[in-house]
C-alpha positions as CSV (number, residue, x, y, z in Angstrom):
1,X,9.5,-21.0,26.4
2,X,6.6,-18.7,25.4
3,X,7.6,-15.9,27.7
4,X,10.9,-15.3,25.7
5,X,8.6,-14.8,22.9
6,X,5.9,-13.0,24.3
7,X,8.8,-10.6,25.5
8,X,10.4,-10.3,22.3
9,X,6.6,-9.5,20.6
10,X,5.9,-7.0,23.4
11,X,9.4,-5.2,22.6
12,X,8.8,-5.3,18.5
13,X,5.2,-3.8,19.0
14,X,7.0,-0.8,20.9
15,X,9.2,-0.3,18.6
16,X,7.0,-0.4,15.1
17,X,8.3,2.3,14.1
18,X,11.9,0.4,14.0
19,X,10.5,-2.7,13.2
20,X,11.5,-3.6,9.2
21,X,12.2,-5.8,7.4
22,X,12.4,-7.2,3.6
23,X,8.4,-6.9,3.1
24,X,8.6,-3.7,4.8
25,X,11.2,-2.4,2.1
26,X,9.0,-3.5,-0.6
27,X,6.5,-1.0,0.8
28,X,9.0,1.4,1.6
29,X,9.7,1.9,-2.1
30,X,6.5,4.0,-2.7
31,X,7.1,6.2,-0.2
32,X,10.4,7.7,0.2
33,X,10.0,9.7,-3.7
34,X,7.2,10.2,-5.4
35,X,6.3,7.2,-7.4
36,X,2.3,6.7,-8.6
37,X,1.5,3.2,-7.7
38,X,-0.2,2.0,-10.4
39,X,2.3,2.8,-12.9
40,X,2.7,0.5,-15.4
41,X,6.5,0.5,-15.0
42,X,6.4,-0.8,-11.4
43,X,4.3,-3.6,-12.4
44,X,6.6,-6.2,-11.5
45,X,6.6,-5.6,-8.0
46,X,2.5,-6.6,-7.7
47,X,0.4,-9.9,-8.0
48,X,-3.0,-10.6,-8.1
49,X,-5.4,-9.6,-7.4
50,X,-4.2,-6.1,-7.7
51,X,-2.5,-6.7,-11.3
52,X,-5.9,-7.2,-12.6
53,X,-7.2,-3.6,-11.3
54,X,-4.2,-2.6,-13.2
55,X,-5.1,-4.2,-16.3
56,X,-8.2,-2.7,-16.3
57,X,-7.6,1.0,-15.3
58,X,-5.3,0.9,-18.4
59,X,-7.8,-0.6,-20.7
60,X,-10.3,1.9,-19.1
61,X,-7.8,4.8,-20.0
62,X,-7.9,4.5,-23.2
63,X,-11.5,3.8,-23.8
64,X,-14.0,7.2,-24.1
65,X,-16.7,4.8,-22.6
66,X,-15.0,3.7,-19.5
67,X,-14.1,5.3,-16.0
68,X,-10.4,4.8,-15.0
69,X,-10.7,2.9,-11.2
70,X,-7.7,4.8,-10.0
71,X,-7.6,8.4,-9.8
72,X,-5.6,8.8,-6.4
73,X,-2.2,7.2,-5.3
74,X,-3.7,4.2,-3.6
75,X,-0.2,4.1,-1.5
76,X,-1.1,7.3,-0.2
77,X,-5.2,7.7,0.0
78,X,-4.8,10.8,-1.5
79,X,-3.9,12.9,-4.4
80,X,-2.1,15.6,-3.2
81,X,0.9,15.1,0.1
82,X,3.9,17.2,1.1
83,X,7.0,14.7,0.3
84,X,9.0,15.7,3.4
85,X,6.0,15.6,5.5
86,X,5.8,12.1,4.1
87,X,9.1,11.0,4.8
88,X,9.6,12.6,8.0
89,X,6.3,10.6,9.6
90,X,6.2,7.4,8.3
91,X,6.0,4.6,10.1
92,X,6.2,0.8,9.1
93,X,5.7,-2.1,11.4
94,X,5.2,-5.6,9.4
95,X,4.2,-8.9,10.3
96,X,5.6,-11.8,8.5
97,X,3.8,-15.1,8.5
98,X,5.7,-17.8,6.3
99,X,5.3,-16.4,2.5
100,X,2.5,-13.8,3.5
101,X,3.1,-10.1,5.1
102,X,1.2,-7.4,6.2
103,X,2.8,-3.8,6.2
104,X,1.1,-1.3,7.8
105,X,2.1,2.5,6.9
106,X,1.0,5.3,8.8
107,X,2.0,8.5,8.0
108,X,0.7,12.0,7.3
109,X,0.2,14.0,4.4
110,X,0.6,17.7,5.7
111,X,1.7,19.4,8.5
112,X,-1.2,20.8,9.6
113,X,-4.9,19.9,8.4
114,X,-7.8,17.9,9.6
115,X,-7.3,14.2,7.7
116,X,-3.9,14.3,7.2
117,X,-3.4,11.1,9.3
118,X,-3.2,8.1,7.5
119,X,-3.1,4.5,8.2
120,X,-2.5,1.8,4.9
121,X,-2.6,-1.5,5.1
122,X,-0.3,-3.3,2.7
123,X,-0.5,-7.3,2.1
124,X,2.1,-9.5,0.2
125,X,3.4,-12.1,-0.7
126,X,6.8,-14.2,-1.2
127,X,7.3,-15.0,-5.2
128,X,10.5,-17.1,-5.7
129,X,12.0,-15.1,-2.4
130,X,11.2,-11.4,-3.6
131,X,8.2,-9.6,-1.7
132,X,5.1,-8.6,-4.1
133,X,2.4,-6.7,-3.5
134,X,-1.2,-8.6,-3.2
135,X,-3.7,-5.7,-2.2
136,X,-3.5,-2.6,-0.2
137,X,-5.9,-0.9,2.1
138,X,-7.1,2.1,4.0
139,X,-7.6,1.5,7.2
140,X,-8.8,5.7,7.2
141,X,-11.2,5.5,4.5
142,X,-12.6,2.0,4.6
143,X,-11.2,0.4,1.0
144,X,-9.3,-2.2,-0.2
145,X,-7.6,-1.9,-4.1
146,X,-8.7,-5.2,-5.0
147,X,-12.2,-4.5,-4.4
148,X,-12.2,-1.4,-6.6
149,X,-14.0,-1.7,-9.8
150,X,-13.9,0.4,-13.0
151,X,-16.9,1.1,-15.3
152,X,-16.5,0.2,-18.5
153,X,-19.3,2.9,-19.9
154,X,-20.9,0.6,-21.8
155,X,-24.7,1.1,-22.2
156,X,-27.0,-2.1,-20.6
């Protein structure tokens, strides 16, 4: 019984590239056009912890005091990315355990250029049957959204 499935894991994991799925296309979303993750008007597709970053990057926006938490694309580890480039080397593989996902994305942001590769780590989570989007991480950099803080520029 556990070589069927050990076959069937060896042939996904050669195939990431093909591998997706429903949490996958949740992922896939912020990728294929240009669309700022932490845009209010996607909010729907996150939980927490990441909705709370949100929360305060947008309080932190329109306070003088305060230092917004999010100044790059956190899909993308970067500010600035050629679309097509984009699109024509990402990859998704995902890992589904019951109502929990991981999505990993690598992809690169230009053609040519030393760190263009990069590798995101995307984690959800099934809420009433729809994939949301608990946290994501750079596997290139070394950070994870939900850990992020913002400064709220208040004097001690």
């Amino acid at each position: 019984m556990k070589l069927p499935l050990i076959a069937t894991a060896a042939l996904l994991s050669m195939s990431a590239g093909a591998v997706a799925g429903p949490a996958s296309d949740a992922v896939k979303f912020f990728y294929y056009s240009e669309r700022f993750v932490a845009d209010a008007k996607y909010r729907d597709r996150f939980v927490e912890p990441v909705t709370r970053l949100f929360d305060q990057n947008d309080k932190a926006l329109q306070s003088p005091d305060a230092m917004p938490c999010i100044d790059a694309d956190p899909a993308l580890d970067a500010q600035d990315f050629d679309q097509d480039q984009l699109t024509k080397t990402l990859k998704l593989s995902e890992v589904v355990n019951g109502d929990a996902a991981e999505v990993t994305a690598t992809f690169k942001l230009f053609a040519e250029g030393e760190g263009s590769d990069r590798e995101m780590v995307w984690s959800l989570t099934k809420v009433d049957g729809k994939w949301k989007i608990a946290d994501i991480a750079s596997k290139t950099n070394g950070w994870r959204l939900s850990e992020l803080e913002c400064v709220s520029g208040q004097p001690e």
